[in-house]
C-alpha positions as CSV (number, residue, x, y, z in Angstrom):
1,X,0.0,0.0,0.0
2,X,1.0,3.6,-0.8
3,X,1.6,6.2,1.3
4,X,-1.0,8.3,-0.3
5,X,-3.4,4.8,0.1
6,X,-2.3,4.3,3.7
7,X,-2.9,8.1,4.4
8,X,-6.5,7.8,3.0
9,X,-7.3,4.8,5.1
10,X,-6.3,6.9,8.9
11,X,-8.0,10.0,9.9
12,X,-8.2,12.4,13.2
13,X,-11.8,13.5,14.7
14,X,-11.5,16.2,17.4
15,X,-14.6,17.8,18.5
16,X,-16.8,14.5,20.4
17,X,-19.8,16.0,20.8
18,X,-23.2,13.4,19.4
19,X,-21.9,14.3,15.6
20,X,-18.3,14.0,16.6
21,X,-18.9,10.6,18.0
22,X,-20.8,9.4,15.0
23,X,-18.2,10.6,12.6
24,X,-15.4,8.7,14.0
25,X,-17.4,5.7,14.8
26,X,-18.2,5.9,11.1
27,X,-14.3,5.8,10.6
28,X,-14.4,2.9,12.5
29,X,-16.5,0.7,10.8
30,X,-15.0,1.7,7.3
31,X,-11.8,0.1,9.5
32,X,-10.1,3.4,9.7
33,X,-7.6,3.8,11.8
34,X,-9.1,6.5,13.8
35,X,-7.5,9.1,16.5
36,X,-9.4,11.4,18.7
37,X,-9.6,14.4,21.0
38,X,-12.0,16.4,23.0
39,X,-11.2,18.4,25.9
40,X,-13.5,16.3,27.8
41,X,-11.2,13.4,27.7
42,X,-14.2,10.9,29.0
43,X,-16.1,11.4,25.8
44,X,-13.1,9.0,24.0
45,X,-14.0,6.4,26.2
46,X,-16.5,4.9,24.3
47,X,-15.2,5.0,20.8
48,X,-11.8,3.8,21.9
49,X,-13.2,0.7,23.6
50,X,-14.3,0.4,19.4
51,X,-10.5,0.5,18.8
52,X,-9.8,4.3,18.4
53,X,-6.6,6.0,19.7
54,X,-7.3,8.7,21.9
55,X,-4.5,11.4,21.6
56,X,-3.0,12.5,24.6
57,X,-3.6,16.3,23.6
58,X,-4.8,18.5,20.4
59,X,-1.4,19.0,19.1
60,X,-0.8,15.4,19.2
61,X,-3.7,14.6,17.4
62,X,-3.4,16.9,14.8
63,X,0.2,15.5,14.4
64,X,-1.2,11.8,13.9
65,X,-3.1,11.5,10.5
66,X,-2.9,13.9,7.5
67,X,-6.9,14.7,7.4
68,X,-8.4,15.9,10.4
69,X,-12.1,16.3,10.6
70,X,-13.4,19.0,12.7
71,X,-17.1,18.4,14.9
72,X,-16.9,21.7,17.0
73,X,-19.5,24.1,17.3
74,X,-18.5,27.2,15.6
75,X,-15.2,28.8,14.4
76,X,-14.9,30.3,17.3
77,X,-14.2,26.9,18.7
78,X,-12.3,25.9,15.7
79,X,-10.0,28.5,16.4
80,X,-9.1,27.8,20.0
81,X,-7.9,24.5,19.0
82,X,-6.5,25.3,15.7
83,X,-4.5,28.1,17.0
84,X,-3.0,25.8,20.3
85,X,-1.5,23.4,17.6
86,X,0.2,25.7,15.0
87,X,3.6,24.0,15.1
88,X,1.7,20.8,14.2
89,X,-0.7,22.2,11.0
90,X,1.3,22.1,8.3
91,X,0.9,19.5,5.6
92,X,-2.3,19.0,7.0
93,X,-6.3,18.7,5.5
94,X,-8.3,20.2,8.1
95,X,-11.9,19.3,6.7
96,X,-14.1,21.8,8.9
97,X,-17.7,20.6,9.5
98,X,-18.9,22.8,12.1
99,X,-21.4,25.5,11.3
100,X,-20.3,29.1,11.0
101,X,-20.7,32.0,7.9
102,X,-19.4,31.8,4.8
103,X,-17.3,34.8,6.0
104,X,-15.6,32.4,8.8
105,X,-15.0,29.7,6.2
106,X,-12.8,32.1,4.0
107,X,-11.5,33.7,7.5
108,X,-10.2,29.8,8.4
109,X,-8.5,28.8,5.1
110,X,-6.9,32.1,4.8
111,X,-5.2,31.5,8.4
112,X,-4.5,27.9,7.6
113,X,-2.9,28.7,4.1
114,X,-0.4,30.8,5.6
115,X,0.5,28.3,8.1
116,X,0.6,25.4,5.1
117,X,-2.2,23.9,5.8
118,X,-5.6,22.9,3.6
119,X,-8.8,23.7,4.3
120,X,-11.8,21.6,3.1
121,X,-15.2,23.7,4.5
122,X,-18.3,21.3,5.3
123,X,-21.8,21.5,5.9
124,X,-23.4,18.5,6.8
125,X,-27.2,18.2,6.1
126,X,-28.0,15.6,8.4
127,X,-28.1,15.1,12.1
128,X,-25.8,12.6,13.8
129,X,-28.2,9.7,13.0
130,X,-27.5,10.4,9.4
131,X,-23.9,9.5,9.5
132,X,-22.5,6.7,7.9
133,X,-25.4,6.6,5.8
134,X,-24.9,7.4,1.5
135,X,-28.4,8.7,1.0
136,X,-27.2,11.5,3.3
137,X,-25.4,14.2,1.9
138,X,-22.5,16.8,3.2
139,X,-22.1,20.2,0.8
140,X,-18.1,21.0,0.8
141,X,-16.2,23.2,-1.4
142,X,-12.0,24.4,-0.9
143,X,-9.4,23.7,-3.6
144,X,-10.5,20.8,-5.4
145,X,-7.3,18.9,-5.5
146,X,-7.9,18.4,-1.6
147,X,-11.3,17.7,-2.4
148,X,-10.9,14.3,-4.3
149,X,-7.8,13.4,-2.2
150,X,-10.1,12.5,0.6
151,X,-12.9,12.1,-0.9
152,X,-13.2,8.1,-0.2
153,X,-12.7,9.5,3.3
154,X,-15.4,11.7,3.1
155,X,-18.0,9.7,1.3
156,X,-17.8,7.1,4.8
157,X,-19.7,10.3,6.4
158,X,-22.2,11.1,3.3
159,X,-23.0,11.3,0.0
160,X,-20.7,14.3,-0.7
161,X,-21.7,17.5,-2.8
162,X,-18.8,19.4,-4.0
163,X,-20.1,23.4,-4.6
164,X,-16.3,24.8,-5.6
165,X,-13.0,25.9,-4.8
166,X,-14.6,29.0,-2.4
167,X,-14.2,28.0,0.7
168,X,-17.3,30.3,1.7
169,X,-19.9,28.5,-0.5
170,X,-20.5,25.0,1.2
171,X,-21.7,26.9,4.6
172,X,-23.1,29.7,2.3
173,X,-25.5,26.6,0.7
174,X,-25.7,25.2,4.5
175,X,-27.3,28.5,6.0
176,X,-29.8,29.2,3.2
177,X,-31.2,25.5,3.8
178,X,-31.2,25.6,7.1
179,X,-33.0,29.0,6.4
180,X,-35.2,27.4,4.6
181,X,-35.2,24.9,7.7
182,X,-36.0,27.0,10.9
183,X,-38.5,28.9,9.4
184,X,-40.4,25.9,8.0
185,X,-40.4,24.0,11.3
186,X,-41.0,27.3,13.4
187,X,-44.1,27.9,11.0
188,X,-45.2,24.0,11.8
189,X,-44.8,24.2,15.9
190,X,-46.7,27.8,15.4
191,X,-49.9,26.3,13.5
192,X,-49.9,23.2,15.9
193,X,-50.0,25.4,18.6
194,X,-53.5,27.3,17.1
195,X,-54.4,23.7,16.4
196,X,-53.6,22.5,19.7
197,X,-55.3,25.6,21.8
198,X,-58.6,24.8,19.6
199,X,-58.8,20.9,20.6
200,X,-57.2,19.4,17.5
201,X,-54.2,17.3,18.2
202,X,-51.1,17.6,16.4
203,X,-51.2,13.9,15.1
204,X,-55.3,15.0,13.6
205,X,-53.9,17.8,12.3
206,X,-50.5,16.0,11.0
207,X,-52.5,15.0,7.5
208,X,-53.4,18.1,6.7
209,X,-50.4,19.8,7.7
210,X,-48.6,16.8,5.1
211,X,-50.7,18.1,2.4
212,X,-49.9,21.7,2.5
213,X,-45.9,20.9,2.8
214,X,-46.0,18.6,-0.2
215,X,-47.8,21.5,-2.2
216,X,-45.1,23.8,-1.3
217,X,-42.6,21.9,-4.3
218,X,-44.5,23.0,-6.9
219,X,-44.6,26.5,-5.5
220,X,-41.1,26.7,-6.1
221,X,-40.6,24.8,-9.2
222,X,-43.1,27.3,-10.2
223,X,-41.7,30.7,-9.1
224,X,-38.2,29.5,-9.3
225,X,-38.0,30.5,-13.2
226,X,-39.7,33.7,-12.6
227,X,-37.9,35.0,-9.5
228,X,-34.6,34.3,-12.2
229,X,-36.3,36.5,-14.0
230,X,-37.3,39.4,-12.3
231,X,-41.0,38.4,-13.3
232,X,-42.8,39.7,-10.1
233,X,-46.3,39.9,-11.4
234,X,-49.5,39.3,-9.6
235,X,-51.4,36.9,-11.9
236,X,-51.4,34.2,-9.6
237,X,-50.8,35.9,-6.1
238,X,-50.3,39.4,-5.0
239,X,-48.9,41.0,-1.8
240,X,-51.9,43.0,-0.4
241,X,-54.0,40.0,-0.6
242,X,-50.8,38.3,0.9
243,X,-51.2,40.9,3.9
244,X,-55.1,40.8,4.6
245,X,-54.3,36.3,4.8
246,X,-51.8,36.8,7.3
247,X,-53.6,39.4,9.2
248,X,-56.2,36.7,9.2
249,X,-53.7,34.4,10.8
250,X,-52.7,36.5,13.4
251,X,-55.7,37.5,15.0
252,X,-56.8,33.7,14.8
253,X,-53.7,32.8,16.3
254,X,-54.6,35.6,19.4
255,X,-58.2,34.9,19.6
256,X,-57.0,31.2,20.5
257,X,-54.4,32.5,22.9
258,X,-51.1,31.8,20.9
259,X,-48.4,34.2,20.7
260,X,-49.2,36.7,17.2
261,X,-45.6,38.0,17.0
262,X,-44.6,35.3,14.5
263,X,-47.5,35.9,12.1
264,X,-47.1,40.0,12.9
265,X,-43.7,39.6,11.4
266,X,-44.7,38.0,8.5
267,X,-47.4,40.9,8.0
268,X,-44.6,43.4,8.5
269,X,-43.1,42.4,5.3
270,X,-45.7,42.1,3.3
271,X,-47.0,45.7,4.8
272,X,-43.6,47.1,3.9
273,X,-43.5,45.7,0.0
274,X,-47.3,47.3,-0.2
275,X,-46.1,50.7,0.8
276,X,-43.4,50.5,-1.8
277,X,-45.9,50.0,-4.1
278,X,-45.8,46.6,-4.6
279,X,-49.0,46.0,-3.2
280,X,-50.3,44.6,-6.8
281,X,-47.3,42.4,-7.6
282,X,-46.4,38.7,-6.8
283,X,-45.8,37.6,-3.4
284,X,-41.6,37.0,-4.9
285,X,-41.3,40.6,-5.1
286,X,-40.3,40.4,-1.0
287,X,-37.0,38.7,-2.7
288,X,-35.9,42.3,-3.6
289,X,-36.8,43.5,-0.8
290,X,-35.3,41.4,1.5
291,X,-31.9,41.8,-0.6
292,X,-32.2,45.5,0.2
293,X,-32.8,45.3,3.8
């Protein structure tokens, strides 16, 4: 076996939080030769009665494989341990799959370039239940020579989705789903709660509730085209009639006894694209405005 093979086939996880400890356990069953650190030694304790080396100290662990996968919580965290192990980074991969901005990303691989290290950026799309599993997908971008390096490596995570040599762009396509995300599942716990304070349970409710997300696909394979193309106009939808629905919303949502400052927000937005003059136009007109906000 090759260096470069036997290089591919070892890997360091720092960071042993629930994802942490399902990455390198995923290493583990790929038969990886796996090393690991978290400042809460104890955490190691399980994955190295699975036959993991736990390193004595960040440096050290850094030091022991050429890829190191990072499971910390933000950059700020990545940084604490990145910049305690200088004298160990370079040559190294560091493929960083905690969530920050795309601003942090190009912030880390900056730093790490001028200490000769790589920097593969991550944003993983599943929670740690998801790992080790190839329907489940991870977007990463950095210089794409890295990239297929440790790819094999990286495909014993997820399915892998390479977006580019940015470093910015694989958290940039993280945030905006889990935009997407939160505000989906903050609209769903809102609604159950009207249902909920009106005697309908969330699992009577659940069908209906399945019905409406499922529409919501054609939605945007329908405005997707449009919004491309600056076509704002109100032949199927329109903003002030937007408005008086969601006005509808919140004062059903306060007659029941739910909290209205979710909906109220929502009618903010469509009040302010109204008084632009917008009122007549298509609901994707907010896109604009949001981009000028």
């Amino acid at each position: 076996m090759s260096v470069e093979q036997q290089s591919k086939r070892s890997v360091t996880v720092i960071g042993l939080g629930p994802m942490g400890q399902a990455m390198a356990g995923a290493f583990l069953d790929a038969g990886y030769d796996v090393t690991v650190w978290n400042r809460t030694a104890a955490r190691a304790d399980a994955l190295v009665a699975r036959g993991a080396q736990a390193a004595p100290g960040a440096e050290a662990a850094v030091a022991a494989n050429e890829l190191v996968v990072l499971s910390l919580t933000d950059y700020d965290a990545v940084f604490g341990v990145l910049e305690s192990v200088e004298p160990a980074l370079k040559g190294k991969v560091i493929a960083n799959l905690g969530s920050d901005t795309p601003g942090r990303a190009r912030e880390a691989a900056r730093w790490l370039a001028e200490r000769g290290a790589g920097h593969l950026t991550g944003g993983v799309q599943v929670p740690p239940s998801g790992i080790g599993s190839p329907g489940s997908s991870t977007f990463y971008s950095g210089p794409v020579e890295l990239f297929q390096r440790h790819r094999d490596a990286l495909e014993v995570l997820t399915g892998v989705d390479y977006r580019g040599d940015d470093p910015g762009l694989a958290q940039l396509y993280y945030q905006i789903q889990m935009d997407l995300f939160w505000s989906s599942m903050v609209g769903y716990l809102h609604a159950t709660a009207i249902a909920e304070a009106n005697g309908i349970s969330a699992e009577e409710f659940l069908p209906y509730l399945s019905s409406t997300a499922a529409s919501m696909a054609g939605f945007q394979a329908f405005y997707a085209p449009r919004i491309t193309a600056g076509d704002h106009r109100g032949d199927v939808d329109r903003l002030a009639m937007a408005l008086a629905s969601i006005e509808h919303v919140r004062h059903t949502a306060e007659d029941s006894g739910v909290d209205g400052a979710l909906p109220a927000v929502l009618a903010e937005a469509f009040r302010r694209g109204a008084a632009d003059g917008n009122g007549a136009a298509g609901l994707t007109t907010l896109v604009g405005q949001f981009r000028r906000a």
